[in-house]
N, C-alpha and C positions, 0 to 999 in steps of 0.2 A: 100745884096740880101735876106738873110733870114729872117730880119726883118720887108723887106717889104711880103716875102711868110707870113708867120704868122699872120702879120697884116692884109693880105687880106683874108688867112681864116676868120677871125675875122668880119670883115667887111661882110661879104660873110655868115654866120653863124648870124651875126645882122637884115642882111636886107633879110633873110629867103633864100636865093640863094643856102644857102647850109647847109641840115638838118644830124646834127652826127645819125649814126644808133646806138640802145639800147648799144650795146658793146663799139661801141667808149665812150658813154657819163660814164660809169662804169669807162672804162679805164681813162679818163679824172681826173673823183672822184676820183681814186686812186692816180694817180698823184699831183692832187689838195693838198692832204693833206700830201704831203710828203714838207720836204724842199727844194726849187730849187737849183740845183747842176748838173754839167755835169756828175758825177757817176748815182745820181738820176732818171734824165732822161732815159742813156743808159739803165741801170737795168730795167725803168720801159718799155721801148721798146719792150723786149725781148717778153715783154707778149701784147704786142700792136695786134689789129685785126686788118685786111687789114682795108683800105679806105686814104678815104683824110687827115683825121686829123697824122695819120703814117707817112705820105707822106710830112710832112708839118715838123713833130717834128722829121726827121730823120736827115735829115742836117741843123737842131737847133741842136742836143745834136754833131755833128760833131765838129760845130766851135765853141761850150762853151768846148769841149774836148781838141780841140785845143791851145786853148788859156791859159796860165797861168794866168790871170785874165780874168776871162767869161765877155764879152761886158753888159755891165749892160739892151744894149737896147733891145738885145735879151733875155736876162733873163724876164725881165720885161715884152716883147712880149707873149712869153711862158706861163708867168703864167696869163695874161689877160685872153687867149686863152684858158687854162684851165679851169680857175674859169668862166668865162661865159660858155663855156661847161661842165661842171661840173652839176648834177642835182642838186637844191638847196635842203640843208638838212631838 
């Protein structure tokens, strides 16, 4: 299920249905550049601002925490999701 939540942000942020506000897209960048990891993520949550993209990448960093091998298809999810939200540098 999270990999399709993520995905449809994704999708949803492609076909302009759902635009990150300035904050998310910052939070996004700073995530972007870190290396994907279920530590990475939670840490970088703590500082996450409300909205959709929060809401999306909370119970992503749950079942990579979970997991003693993080599912590679949510890893993958995650960081699409990111790097298209991310402002380019």
């Amino acid at each position: 299920m999270t990999t399709a939540e993520v995905t449809a942000l994704l999708a949803q942020y492609t076909t302009r249905a759902w635009e990150p506000t300035p904050a998310e897209r910052a939070f996004a960048e700073n995530l972007a550049r870190a290396q994907a990891s279920p530590v990475w993520l939670r840490v970088g949550l703590r500082e996450a601002p409300p909205g959709r993209l929060a809401e999306v990448l909370v119970p992503a960093a749950v079942v990579l925490e979970r997991e003693s091998q993080p599912p590679e298809d949510v890893v993958l999810a995650v960081r699409r999701l990111l790097d298209a939200v991310a402002p380019p540098p």
